[in-house]
C-alpha positions as CSV (number, residue, x, y, z in Angstrom):
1,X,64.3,72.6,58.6
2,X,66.1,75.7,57.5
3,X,68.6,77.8,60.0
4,X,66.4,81.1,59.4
5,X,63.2,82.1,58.6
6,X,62.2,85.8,57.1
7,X,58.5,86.9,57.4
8,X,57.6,89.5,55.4
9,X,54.3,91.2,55.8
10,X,53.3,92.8,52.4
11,X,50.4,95.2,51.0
12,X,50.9,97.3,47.8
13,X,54.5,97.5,47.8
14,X,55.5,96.7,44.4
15,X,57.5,99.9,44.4
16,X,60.3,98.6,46.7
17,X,59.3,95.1,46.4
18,X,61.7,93.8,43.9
19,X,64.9,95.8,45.8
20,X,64.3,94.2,48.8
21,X,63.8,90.6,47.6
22,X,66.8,91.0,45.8
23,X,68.7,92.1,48.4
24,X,67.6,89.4,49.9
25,X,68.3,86.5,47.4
26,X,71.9,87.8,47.1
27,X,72.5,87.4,51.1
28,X,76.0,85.9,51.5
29,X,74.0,83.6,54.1
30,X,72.1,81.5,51.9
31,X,70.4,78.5,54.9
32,X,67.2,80.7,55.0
33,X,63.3,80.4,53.8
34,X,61.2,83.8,52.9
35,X,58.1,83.6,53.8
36,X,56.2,86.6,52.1
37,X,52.6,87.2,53.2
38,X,50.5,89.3,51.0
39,X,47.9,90.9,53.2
40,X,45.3,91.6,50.1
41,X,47.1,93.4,47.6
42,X,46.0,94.9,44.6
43,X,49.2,96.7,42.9
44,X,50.9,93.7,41.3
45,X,53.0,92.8,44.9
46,X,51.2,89.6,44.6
47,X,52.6,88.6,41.0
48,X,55.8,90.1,41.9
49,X,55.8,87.4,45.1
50,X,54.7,84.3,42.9
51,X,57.3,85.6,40.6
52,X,60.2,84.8,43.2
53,X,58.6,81.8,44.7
54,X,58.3,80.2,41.3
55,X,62.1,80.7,40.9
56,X,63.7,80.0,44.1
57,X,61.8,77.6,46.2
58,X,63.7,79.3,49.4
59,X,60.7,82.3,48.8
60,X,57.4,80.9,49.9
61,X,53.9,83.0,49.3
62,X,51.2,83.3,50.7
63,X,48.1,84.9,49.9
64,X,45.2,86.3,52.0
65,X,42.6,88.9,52.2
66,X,43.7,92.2,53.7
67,X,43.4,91.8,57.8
68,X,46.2,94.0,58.8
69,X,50.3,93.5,59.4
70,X,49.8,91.8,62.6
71,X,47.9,89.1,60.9
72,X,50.5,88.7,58.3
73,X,53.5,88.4,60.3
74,X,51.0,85.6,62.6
75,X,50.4,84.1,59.7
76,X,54.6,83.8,58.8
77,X,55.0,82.8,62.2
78,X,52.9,79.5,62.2
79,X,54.3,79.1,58.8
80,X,58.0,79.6,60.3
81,X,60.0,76.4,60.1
82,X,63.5,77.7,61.0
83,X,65.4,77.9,64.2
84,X,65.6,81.3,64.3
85,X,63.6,84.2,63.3
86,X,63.8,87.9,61.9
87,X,61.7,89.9,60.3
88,X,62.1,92.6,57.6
89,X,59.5,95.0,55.8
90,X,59.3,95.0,52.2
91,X,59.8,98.6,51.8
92,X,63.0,98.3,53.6
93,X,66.7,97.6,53.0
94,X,69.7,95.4,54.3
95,X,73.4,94.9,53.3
96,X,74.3,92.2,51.6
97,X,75.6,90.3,55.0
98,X,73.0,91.5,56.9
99,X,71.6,87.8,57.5
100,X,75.3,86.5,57.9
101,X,75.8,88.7,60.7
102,X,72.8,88.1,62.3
103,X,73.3,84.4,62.5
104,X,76.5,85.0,63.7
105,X,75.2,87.5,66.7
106,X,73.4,85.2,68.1
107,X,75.0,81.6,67.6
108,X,79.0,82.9,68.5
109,X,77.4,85.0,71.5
110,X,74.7,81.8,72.8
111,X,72.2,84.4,73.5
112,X,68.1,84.9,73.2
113,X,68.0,87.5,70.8
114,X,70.2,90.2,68.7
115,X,69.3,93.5,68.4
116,X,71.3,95.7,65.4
117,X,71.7,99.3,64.8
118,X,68.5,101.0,62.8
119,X,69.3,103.4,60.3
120,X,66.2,105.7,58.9
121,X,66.4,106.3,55.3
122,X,64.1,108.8,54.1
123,X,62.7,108.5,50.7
124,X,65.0,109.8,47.8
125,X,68.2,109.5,50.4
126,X,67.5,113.4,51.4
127,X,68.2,112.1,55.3
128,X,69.5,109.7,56.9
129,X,69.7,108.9,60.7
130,X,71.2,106.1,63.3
131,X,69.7,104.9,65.6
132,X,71.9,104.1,68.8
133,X,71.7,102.7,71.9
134,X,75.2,102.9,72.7
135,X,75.4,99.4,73.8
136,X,77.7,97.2,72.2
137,X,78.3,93.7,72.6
138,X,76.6,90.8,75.2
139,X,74.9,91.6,78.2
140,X,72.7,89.7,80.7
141,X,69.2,91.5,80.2
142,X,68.7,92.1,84.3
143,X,71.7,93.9,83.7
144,X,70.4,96.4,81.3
145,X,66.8,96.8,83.1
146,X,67.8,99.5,85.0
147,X,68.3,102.1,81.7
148,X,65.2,99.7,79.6
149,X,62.9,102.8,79.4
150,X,65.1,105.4,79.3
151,X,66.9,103.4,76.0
152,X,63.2,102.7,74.9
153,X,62.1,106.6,75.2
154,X,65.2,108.0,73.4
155,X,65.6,105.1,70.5
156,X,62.2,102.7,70.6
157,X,64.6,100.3,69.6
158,X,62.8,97.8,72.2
159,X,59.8,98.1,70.4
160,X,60.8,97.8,66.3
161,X,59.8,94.3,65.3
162,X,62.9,94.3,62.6
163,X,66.1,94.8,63.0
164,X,66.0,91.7,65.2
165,X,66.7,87.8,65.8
166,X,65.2,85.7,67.9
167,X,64.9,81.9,68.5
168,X,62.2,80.3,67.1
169,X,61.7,78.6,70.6
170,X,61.7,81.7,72.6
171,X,58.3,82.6,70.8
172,X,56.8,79.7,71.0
173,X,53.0,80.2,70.9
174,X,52.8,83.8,71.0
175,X,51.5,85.8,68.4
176,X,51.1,89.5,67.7
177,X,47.4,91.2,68.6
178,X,45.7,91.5,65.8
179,X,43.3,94.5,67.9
180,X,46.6,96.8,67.6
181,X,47.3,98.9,64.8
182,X,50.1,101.0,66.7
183,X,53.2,100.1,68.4
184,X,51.6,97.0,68.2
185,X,55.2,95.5,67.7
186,X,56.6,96.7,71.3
187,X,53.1,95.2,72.5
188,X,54.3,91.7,71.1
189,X,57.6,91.7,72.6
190,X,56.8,93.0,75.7
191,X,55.2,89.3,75.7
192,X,58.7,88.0,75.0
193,X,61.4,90.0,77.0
194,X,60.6,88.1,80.6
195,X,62.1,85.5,79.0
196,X,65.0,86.5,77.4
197,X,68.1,85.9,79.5
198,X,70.9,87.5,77.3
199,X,71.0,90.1,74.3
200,X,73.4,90.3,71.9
201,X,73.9,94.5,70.1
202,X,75.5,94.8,67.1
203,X,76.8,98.5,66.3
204,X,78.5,97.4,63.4
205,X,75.4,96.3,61.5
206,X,72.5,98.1,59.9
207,X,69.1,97.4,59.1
208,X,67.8,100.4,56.7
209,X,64.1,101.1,58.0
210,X,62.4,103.5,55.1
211,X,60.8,106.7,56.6
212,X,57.9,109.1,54.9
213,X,56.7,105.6,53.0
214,X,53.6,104.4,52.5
215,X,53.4,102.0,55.9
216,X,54.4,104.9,57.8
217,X,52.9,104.9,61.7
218,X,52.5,108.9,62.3
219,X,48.8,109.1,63.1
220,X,46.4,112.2,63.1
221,X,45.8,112.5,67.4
222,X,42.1,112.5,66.6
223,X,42.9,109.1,64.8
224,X,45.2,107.1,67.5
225,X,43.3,104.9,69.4
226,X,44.1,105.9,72.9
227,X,42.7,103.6,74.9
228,X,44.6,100.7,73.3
229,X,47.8,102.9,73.6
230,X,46.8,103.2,77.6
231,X,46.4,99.4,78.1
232,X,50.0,98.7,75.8
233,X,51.9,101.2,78.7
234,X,50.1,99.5,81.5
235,X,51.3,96.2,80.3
236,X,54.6,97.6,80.1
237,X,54.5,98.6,83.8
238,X,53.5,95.1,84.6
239,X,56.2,94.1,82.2
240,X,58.7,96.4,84.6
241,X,57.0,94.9,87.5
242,X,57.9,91.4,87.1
243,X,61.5,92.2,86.2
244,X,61.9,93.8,89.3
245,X,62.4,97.5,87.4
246,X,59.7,99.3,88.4
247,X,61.5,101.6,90.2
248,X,64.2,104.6,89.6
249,X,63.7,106.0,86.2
250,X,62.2,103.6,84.5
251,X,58.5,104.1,86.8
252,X,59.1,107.9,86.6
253,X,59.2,107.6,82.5
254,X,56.5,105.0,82.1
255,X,54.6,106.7,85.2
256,X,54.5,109.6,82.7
257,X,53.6,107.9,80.3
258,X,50.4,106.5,81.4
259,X,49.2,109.8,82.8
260,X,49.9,111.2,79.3
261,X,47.4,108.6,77.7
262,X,45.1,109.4,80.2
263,X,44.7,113.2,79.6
264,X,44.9,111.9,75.5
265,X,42.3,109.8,75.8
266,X,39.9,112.7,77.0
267,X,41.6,115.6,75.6
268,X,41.2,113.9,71.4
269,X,38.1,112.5,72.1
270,X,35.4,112.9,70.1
271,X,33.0,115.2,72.3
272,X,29.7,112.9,71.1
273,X,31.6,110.5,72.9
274,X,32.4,112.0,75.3
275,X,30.1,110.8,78.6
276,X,31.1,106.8,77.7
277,X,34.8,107.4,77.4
278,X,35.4,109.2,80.6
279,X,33.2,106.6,82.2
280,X,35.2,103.8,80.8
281,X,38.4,106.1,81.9
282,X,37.2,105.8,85.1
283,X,36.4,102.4,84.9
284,X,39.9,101.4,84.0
285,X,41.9,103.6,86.4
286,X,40.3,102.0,89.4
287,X,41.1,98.7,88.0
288,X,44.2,99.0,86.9
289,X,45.9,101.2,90.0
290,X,46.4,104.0,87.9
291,X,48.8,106.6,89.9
292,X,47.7,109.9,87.6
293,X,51.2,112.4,88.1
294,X,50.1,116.3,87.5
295,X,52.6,118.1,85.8
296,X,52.3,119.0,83.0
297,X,50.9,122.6,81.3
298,X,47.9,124.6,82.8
299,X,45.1,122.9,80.9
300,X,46.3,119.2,81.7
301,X,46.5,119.9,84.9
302,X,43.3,121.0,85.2
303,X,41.9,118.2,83.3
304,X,44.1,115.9,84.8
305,X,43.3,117.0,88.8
306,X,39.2,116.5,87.8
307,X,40.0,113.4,86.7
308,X,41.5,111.3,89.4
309,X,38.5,113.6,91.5
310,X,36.3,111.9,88.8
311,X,34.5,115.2,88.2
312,X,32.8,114.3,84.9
313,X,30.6,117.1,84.6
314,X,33.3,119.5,85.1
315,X,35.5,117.7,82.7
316,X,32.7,118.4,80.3
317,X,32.5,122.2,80.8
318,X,36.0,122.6,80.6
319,X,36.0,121.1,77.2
320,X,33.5,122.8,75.9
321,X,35.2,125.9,76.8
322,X,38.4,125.2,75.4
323,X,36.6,124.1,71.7
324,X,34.0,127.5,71.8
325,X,37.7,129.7,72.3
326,X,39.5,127.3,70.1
327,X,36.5,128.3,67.2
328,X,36.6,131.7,68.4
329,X,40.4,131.8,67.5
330,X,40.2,130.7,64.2
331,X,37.2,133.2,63.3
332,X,39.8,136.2,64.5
C-alpha cells in the first residue's frame, strides 16, 4: 500500500496531459500511485496514459467508455489503495512539492483533511487570481461553522474537489453522484464534512486550477439543471442543520440561496414544460419545508409571492407576458 493515491479523471486532454503528468512524476514526494481514468477519449489522452503507465508502474490506467467525471473519479476511488487521497485534473498544474506538502499538512497537523490555496490560471497566463480564505493553519471544524457559507459564497473553496487531502478512511464507501453534472463536487463533500473533526489550511501552497479550458463549468441558464441544483442547497441546509449552523448567516445565505433556485427553476424553464415543473415545484417545497424569502427585483417578486400562493395559472400568464415584451424588444 502506497502513502497517497492521485485520481485523475480524463477526457480529451492531450493538450495539457503530458505537463501535468510530468509535473507530477517529478514530485519531490515520490510514495504515491496515479490512477488516471480515461472517461472515453478519442484525442490520443488514452495513448498518452498507457505511455506513462508502461514506464512508471506508480501511473495506473484505466480505460472506460465516456459516463461523465463523476464516474471516473468513482472509478479511482474503488481503485484507491493509499492512505490518503487527493485529486487533481489533468488540465491543471502543481509545484513541484505540491504532494510533499500536502502529506505533510495533514500528517504533522493529525487532522481529517487539508485544504490549500487555489490559484486560477487562465489560459495563455493573461490572468491569474488567488483564491483565499484567509484561514491559516489548524482549526477544529465546529469552530469554523459559524463563517462555512459565508467562506463558501465568497471563495467555493468548500466545494472544489482538488486542491485537497483527505484520508482514505474518512471516505470510506461514499462515492460522487453520478446524476450531477454541476457542483457535483461540493455535493460529494457535503457527504463528508459531518465527519471531519479538524482541518488543516495551507496559505503557503498552490494548486493551479486552469480557467476558460475545455472542462470549464459555466453553463448556458437555459442549460443548468435547476432542479438538481435546488436539492444540492437543500442538502446543504440539512448539512448546516446537523452541525448545529443553521443559524446567523449561514441560514440567511443558504436561505437565499434556495429561494434563488426556486424562482430559476420556473423563470429558465422551458415554457412546453412548463405545467409539470411548477407542479413538481410545488411538490417539493411542501416536502422539503421550503421557507421561500421575497426580495429580490420586481419580477421575482412577483413570481416568487404566486409561488409559495401556488398560483399556477397566474404564474403562467405572467410568463407569457414577460416572453411576448421580451420578443417585442428585440423586434424594436
Amino acid at each position: 500500500m502506497c502513502k497517497l493515491s492521485i485520481i485523475m479523471p480524463i477526457y480529451n486532454k492531450s493538450k495539457y496531459l503530458g505537463n501535468i503528468l510530468d509535473s507530477i512524476k517529478r514530485q519531490e514526494f515520490k510514495d504515491f500511485e496515479c490512477i488516471l481514468v480515461d472517461d472515453g477519449s478519442t484525442d490520443g489522452s488514452q495513448l498518452i496514459c498507457d505511455n506513462y503507465s508502461e514506464n512508471d508502474d506508480r501511473f495506473i490506467t484505466i480505460h472506460k467508455h465516456n459516463s461523465g467525471v463523476s464516474d471516473a473519479r468513482n472509478v479511482g476511488l474503488k481503485k484507491s489503495k493509499g492512505k490518503y487521497i487527493t485529486f487533481i485534473d489533468a488540465d491543471d498544474s502543481i509545484e513541484s512539492d505540491y504532494l510533499l506538502k500536502l502529506v505533510r499538512d495533514i500528517e504533522q497537523n493529525s487532522v481529517d483533511i487539508a485544504i490549500v490555496t487555489m490559484k486560477k490560471i487562465w489560459e495563455n497566463n493573461s490572468k491569474v487570481e488567488y483564491i483565499n480564505t484567509s484561514l491559516n493553519g489548524k482549526y477544529s471544524f465546529k469552530k469554523i461553522m459559524p463563517n462555512f457559507a459565508k467562506i463558501q459564497l465568497s471563495t467555493g473553496i468548500f466545494g472544489f474537489s482538488c486542491g485537497k487531502i483527505l484520508r482514505r478512511d474518512l471516505i470510506g464507501n461514499y462515492l460522487f453522484d453520478t446524476s450531477i453534472t454541476l457542483a457535483e463536487d461540493f455535493d460529494f463533500y457535503l457527504k463528508l464534512y459531518p465527519k471531519v473533526k479538524t482541518i488543516y489550511f495551507d496559505d503557503d501552497c498552490f494548486y493551479g486550477y486552469l480557467q476558460e479550458s475545455e472542462n470549464n463549468s459555466t453553463k448556458e441558464d437555459d442549460k443548468i439543471d435547476y432542479f438538481t441544483q435546488l436539492k444540492i442547497n437543500l442538502r446543504y441546509r440539512d448539512f448546516l442543520k446537523i452541525m448545529n449552523s443553521y443559524n446567523g448567516n449561514n441560514k440567511k445565505i443558504i436561505d437565499s440561496r434556495i429561494t434563488s433556485y426556486v424562482y430559476f427553476i420556473i423563470f429558465h424553464s422551458n415554457r412546453n414544460e412548463i405545467d409539470i415543473k411548477i407542479k413538481q415545484l410545488f411538490e417539493l417545497i411542501d416536502k422539503n419545508d421550503i421557507i421561500i424569502n421575497i426580495n429580490n427585483n420586481l419580477m421575482q417578486n412577483l413570481i416568487l409571492f404566486l409561488i409559495k400562493r401556488k398560483k399556477l395559472n397566474m404564474i403562467k400568464a405572467i410568463l407569457q407576458s414577460y416572453d411576448v415584451l421580451r420578443n417585442l424588444k428585440k423586434l424594436v
